[in-house]
Every structure is written in structure tokens, then in C-alpha cells.
C-alpha positions in Angstrom: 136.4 41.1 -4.0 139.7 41.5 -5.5 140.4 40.5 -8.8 142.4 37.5 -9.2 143.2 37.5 -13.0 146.6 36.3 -14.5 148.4 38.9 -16.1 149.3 37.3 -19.9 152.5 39.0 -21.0 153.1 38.6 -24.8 155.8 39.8 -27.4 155.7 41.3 -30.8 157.3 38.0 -32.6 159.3 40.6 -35.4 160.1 37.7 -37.7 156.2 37.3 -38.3 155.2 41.0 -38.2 155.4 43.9 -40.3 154.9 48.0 -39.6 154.0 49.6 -42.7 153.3 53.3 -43.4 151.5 54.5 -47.0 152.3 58.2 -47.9 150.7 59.7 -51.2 152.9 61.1 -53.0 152.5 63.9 -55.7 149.1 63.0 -55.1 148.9 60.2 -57.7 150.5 57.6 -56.6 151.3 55.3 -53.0 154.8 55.2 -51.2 154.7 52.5 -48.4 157.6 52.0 -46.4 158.5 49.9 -43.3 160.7 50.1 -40.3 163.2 46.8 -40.1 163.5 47.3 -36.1 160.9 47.1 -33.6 159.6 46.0 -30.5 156.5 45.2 -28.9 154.8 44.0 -25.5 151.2 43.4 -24.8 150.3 42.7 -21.3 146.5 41.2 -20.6 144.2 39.5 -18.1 144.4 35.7 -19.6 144.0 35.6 -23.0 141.3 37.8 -23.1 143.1 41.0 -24.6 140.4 43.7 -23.9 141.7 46.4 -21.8 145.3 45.1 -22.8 148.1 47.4 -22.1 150.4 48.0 -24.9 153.9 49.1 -25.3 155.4 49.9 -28.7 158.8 51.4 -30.3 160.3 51.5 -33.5 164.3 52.5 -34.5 163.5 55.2 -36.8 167.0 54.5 -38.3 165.4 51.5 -39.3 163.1 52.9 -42.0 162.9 51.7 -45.6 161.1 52.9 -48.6 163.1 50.8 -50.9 165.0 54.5 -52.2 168.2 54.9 -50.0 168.0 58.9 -51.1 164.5 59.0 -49.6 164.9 56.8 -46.7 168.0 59.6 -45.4 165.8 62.4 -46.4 163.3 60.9 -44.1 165.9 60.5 -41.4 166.8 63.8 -41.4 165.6 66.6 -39.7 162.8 67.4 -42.5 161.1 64.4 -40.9 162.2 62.2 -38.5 165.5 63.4 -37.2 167.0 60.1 -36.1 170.1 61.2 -34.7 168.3 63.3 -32.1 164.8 61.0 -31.5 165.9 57.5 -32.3 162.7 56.1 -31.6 159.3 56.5 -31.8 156.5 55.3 -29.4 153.0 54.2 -28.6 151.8 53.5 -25.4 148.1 52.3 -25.0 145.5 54.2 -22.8 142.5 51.8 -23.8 142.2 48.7 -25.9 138.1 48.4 -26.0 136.3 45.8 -27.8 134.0 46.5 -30.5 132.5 43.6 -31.6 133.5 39.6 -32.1 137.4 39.9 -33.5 137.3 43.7 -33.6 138.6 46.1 -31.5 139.3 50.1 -31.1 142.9 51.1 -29.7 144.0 54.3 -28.2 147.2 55.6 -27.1 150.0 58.1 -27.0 152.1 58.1 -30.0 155.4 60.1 -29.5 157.5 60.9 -32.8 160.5 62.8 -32.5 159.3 65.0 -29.2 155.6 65.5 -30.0 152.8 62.7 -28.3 149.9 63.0 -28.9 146.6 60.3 -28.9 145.5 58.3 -31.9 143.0 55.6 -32.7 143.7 52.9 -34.4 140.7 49.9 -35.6 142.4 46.6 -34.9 141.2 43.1 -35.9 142.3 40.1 -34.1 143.0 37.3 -36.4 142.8 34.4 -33.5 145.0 32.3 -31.4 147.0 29.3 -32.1 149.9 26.9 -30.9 152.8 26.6 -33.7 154.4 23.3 -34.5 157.3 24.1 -31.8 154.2 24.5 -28.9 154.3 28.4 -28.5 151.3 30.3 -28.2 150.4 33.0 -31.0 148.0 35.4 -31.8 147.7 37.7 -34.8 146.0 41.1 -35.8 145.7 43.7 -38.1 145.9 47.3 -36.6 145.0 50.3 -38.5 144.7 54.3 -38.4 145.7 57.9 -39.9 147.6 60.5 -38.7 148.9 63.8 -39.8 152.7 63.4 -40.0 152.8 67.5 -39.6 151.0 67.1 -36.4 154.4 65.4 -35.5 156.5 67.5 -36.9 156.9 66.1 -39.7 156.5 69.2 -42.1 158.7 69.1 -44.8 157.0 69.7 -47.9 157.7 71.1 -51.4 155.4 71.7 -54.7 155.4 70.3 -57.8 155.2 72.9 -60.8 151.8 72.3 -61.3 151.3 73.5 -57.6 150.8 70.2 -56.3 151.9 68.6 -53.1 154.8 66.2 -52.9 153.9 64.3 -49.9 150.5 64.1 -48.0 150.1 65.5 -44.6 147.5 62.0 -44.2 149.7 59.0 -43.1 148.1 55.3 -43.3 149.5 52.9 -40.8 148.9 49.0 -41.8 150.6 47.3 -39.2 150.0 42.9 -39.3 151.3 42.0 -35.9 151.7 38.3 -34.9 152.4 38.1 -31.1 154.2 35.2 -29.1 152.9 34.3 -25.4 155.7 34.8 -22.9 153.9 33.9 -19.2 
């Protein structure tokens, strides 16, 4: 029998979503920043998203910590080089769920010429229709990474023999999603 499931295509709705990043810094405090420019798009049998196929990319030019010193120091080659990779990606390998409104995602994340997989704990928020009649559906996706693992390896100590910035990266991503067909 061949399976005869609809395909549900849906798009990251940017005005509703944000992609956060929290980097400790010095070790005693927080930096979050954010990238501005993004796109997303989730493909799924109906609007059942397990095993969903994800595509995501971000414009690392983009980036904002809220310090325009640190935000070109991350565009540079210390980090991110954004002249050479202008983008970073994720594309999904398995989107299993865990549990009622929880869900494990795995990919290939690619920053500047480095993929490799990560996990990320996602929690689906639910589904609604907005007052204009489209479709949406939110969630809350989570994870670590090593930036260094990314190339990402700029680092410098403090007197006391500290580190500046963590290798550990947080991702906090809230993602509200927009039903296309």
C-alpha cells in the first residue's frame, strides 16, 4: 500500500520568531544575541509534524549582540567570517516525537564550512488560525553546541587566567510557523 499522505509545507513566519544564542562571557555573566535575518521551511505529512523535514538558514551578517564592536568582531574571521560563509545552516535528518508536545530534533548544522549533527529538545506550543484565517503553529527549540567545534576559536584570557567567552553555546530559538499548502 502506498502512502497517500499530504505533504504540509510551512514557513518560518520571521515577524513572530526569534533565534537567540547565549554565550557566557568572562564566565560570570550571559551575552545573548540574535540574528535579524532568517529563513525557515518545515515540510510534513498533514499537520502531524513527526518525521518533518526541516530546512533552516540564517545571514550571519545579520547578527546582533546589541555592541556594534562585538557584533563585527563576531563577523570576522575570529568567528564567523561573514564575507566568506554568509550563511549558516541546519538541515533535519529526524524530527522524532518524545512525548505529548515534545519532540527530539536532529540535523546537520553547517557554520562557516564545518557540519556537523546536533540535537536539539523542541516543544510544540500548538496550532491555531489567526484573525486573518492563516494557519500557525508555535515551538520552542533548544540545544548546546561547541562554537570551537565550528570553528569558532577565538579566545583570549582575562588576567586572572579566565576565559572570555565559553566554548558552550545555548540556542533558544521560539519559532512561530505559517501553513503555506
Amino acid at each position: 500500500m502506498t502512502n497517500t499522505a499530504v505533504k504540509t509545507t510551512w514557513k518560518i513566519d520571521t515577524a513572530h520568531s526569534e533565534i537567540h544564542f547565549k554565550v557566557k562571557h568572562m564566565m560570570v555573566s550571559t551575552v545573548t544575541g540574535s540574528f535579524g535575518k532568517f529563513d525557515a521551511t518545515v515540510d510534513a505529512d498533514g499537520d502531524d509534524f513527526e518525521d518533518a523535514e526541516i530546512q533552516f538558514s540564517a545571514d550571519v551578517d545579520s547578527i546582533s549582540t546589541n555592541n556594534e564592536q562585538r557584533d563585527a568582531h563576531l563577523k570576522s574571521d575570529d568567528f564567523f567570517n561573514a564575507e566568506k560563509f554568509p550563511k549558516l545552516t541546519f538541515q533535519s535528518t529526524a524530527f522524532d516525537k518524545k512525548a505529548d508536545g515534545t519532540y527530539q530534533l536532529k540535523g546537520d548544522l553547517t557554520i562557516r564550512d564545518i557540519t556537523k549533527p546536533v540535537t536539539l529538545d523542541v516543544e510544540y506550543n500548538g496550532t491555531a488560525v489567526d484573525p486573518y484565517g492563516n494557519t500557525k503553529a508555535g515551538f520552542e527549540i533548544s540545544g548546546k553546541i561547541s562554537r570551537k567545534e565550528f570553528g569558532l576559536k577565538w579566545n583570549a584570557l582575562t588576567e586572572a587566567g579566565s576565559v572570555v567567552v565559553s566554548d558552550e553555546v545555548r540556542l533558544v530559538l521560539n519559532v512561530q510557523l505559517s501553513k503555506v499548502a
